[in-house]
C-alpha positions in Angstrom: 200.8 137.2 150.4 204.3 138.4 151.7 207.5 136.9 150.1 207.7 134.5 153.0 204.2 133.0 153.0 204.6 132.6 149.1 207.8 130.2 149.7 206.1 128.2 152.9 203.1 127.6 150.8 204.7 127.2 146.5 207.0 124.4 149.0 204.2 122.9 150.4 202.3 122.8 147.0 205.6 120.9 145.5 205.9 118.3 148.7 202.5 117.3 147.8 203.0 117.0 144.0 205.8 114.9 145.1 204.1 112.2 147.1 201.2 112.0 144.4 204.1 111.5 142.0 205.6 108.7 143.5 202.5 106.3 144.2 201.6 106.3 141.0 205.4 106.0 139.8 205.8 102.8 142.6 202.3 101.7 141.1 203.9 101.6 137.5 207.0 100.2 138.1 205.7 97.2 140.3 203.2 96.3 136.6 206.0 96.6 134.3 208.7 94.9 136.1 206.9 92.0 137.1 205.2 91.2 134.1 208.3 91.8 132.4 209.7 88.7 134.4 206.7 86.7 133.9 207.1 87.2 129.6 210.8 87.3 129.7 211.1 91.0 128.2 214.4 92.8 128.6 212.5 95.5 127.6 209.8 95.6 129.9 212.3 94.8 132.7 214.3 97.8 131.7 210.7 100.0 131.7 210.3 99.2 135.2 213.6 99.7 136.4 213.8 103.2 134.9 210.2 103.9 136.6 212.0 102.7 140.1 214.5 105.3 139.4 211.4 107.2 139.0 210.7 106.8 142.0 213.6 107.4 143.8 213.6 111.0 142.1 210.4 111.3 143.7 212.2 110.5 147.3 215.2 112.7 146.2 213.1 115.6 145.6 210.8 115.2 148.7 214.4 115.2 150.2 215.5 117.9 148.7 212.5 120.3 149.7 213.1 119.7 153.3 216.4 121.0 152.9 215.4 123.5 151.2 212.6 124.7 153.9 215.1 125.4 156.4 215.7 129.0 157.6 218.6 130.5 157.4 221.0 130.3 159.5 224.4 132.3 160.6 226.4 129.3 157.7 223.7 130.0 155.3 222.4 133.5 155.7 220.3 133.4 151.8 218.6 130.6 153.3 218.9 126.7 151.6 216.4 127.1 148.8 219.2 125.7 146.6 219.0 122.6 147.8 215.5 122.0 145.7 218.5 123.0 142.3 220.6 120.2 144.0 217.9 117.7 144.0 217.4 118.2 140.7 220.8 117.6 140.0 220.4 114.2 141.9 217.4 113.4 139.9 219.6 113.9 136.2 222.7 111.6 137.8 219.6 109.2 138.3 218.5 109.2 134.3 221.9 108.9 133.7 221.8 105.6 136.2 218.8 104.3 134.5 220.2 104.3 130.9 223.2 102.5 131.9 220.6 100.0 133.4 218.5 99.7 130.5 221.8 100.0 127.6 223.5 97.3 129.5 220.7 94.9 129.9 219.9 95.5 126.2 223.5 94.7 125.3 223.8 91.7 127.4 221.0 90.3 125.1 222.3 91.3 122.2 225.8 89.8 123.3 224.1 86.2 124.6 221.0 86.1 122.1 218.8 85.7 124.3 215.8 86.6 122.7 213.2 84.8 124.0 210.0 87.4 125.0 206.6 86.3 124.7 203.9 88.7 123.4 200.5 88.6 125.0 197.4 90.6 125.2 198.4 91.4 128.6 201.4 93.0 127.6 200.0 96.0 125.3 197.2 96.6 127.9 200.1 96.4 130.5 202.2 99.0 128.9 199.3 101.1 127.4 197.8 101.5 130.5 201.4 102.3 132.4 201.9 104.9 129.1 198.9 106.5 130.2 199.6 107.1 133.8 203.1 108.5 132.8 201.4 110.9 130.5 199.4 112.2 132.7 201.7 112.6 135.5 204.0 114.3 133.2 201.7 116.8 132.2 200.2 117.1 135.5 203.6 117.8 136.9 205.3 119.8 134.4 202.0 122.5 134.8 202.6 122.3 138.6 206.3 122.8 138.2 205.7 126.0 135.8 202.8 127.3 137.8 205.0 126.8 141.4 208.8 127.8 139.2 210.1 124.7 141.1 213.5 123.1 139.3 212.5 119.7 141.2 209.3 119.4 139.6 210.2 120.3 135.9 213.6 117.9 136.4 210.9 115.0 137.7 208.8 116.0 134.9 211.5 115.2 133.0 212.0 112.4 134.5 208.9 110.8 133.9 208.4 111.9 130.7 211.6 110.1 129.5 209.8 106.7 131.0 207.1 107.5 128.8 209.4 107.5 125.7 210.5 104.0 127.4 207.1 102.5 127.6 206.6 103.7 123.6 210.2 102.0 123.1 209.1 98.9 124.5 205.4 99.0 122.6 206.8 99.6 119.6 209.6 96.2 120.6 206.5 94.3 120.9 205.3 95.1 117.9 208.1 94.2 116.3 208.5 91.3 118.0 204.7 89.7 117.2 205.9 90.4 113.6 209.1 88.1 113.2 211.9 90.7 114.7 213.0 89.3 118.2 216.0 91.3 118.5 214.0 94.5 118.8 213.1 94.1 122.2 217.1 94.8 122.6 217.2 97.3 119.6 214.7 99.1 120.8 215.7 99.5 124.8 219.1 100.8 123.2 217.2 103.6 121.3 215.1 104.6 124.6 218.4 104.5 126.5 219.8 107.4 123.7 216.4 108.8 124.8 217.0 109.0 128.3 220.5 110.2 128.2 219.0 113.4 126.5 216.5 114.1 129.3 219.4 113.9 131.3 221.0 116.6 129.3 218.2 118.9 129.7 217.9 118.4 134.0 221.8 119.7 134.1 221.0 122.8 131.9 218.2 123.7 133.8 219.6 123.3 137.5 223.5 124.8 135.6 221.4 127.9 134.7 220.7 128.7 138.5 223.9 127.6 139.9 225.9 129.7 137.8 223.2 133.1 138.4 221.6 133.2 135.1 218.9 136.0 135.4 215.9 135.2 136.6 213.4 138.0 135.1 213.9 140.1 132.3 215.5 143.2 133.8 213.0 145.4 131.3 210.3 144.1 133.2 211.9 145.5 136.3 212.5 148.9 135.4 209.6 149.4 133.6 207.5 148.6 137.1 210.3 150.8 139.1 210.3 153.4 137.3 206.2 153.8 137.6 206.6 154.4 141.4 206.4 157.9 142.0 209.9 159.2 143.3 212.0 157.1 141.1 214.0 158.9 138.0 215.8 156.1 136.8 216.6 152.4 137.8 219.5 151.0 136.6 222.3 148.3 137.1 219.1 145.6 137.9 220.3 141.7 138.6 218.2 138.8 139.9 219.3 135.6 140.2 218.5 132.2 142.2 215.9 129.2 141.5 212.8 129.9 139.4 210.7 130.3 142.6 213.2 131.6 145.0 215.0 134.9 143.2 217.1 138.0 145.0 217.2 140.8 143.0 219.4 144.3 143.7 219.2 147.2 141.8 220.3 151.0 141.9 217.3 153.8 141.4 218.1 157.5 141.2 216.1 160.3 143.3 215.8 163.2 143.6 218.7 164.6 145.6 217.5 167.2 148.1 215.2 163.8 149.3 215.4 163.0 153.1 216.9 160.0 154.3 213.2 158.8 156.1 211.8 159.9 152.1 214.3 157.4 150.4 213.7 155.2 153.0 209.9 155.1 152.8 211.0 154.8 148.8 212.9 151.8 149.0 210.3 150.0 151.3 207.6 150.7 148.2 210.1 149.6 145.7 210.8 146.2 147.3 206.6 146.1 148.1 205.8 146.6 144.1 208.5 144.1 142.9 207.3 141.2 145.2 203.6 142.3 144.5 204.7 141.9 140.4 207.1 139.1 140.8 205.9 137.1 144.1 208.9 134.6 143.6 211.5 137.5 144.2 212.1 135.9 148.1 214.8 139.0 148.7 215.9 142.9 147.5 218.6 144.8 147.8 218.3 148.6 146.5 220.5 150.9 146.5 219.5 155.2 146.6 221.3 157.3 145.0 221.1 161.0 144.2 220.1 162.0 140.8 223.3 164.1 139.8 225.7 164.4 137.1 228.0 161.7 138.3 225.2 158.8 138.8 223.1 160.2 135.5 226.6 159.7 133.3 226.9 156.1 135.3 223.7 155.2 134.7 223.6 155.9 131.1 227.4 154.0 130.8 226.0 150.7 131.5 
């Protein structure tokens, strides 16, 4: 599969991820908010709130990969693959919405004392059940994100996983509530809203690391398949950066230099051909020929 193909069909792979994601997350949050009403549970209120922010990350993303699909153009000439790192970015301003949602409900209770939530069967199978679907998308999504090295999906992931630590929040509120302790359906929405604040944290690293060209594969892993192509005498000065599944790499290989320019040529072609065979997220490569004298042996060895 050619560097092209490989993008067309890893994006394809994380749209449909996507819209799996968000019928189950709509599915959640329609249980938990409505049931929250129907009991009078901040908590449970704030739960489903978080999991329509849920599913508005979901939209964002699906958003965000149809940007990203675009070709380039004579504007953008690396193509708009960043736009799935943007998304993501979209997705950790929304956790940051959703614990301002569930802190300030939680305060507002604390501040009226309105503690008035009603415990019933219902309610444990209600969040148990929810707790379960978010577990399983998480992990279902997290694999897909690793396995297609897409920033949206891992963010989502996130995501989702931080309503999961809401759900336990609220479970353990009711708990606490059935026993005598009414104020820690509040108490308890504050300490998920700490929670979510730190998944938020962890979104902005990720998508910081590819805006600001953090490298992408170890450049030892490079060389080491470089300089097993017959031809090449040392590789050198190797960079990659972009998303996790859409890198550009350059690097500088030495040859020797009585080699023709069709013979470098030819070389270069099979360079670019093994990286992308190795490392089929690599989308683009740059490499530069240079003879193997004096001067370029002393600069290679000075880096």
């Amino acid at each position: 599969m050619n560097s092209g193909s490989y993008q067309t069909s890893r994006m394809a792979d994380v749209r449909r991820v996507l819209w799996i994601v968000l019928l189950l997350n709509l599915l959640v949050a329609l249980a938990k908010f409505f049931y929250g009403l129907a009991t009078n549970s901040h908590s449970m209120q704030a739960d489903g709130i978080h999991s329509v922010f849920d599913s508005m990350g979901n939209v964002v993303g699906l958003v965000g990969i149809t940007l990203a699909l675009r070709p380039a153009d004579e504007g953008h000439p690396y193509g708009h693959f960043k736009f799935e790192t943007y998304a993501s970015m979209v997705i950790g301003i929304l956790l940051i919405a959703a614990a301002f949602e569930v802190g300030s409900s939680a305060i507002g209770a604390l501040i009226s004392g309105d503690h008035n939530a009603s415990v019933t069967v219902v309610s444990y199978v209600v969040m148990v059940g929810t707790l379960c679907i978010n577990i399983g998308v998480t992990t279902y999504e997290r694999k897909a994100g690793k396995r297609l090295n897409s920033d949206i999906l891992l963010a989502d992931a996130s995501h989702t996983l931080s309503d999961a630590m809401v759900s336990i929040g609220v479970i353990v509120g009711l708990v606490l509530i059935q026993l005598g302790f009414a104020i820690a359906d509040s108490v308890m929405a504050l300490v998920v809203m700490v929670a979510i604040l730190y998944t938020a944290f962890d979104v902005f690293r990720s998508a910081f690391q590819t805006l600001s060209d953090k490298a992408r594969i170890p450049e030892e892993e490079v060389r080491k398949v470089v300089e097993g192509i017959a031809g090449v005498r040392n590789a050198h000065r190797i960079r990659t950066r972009g998303t996790q599944g859409d890198v550009y790499a350059d690097l500088h290989v030495l040859v020797d230099p009585g080699m023709t320019v069709a013979a470098s040529h030819e070389l270069a072609d099979r360079i670019e051909s093994e990286i992308v065979h190795k490392f089929p997220q690599v989308k683009d490569i740059l490499v530069h020929i240079e003879p193997d004298d004096a001067y370029h042996r002393a600069e290679s060895h000075s880096e």
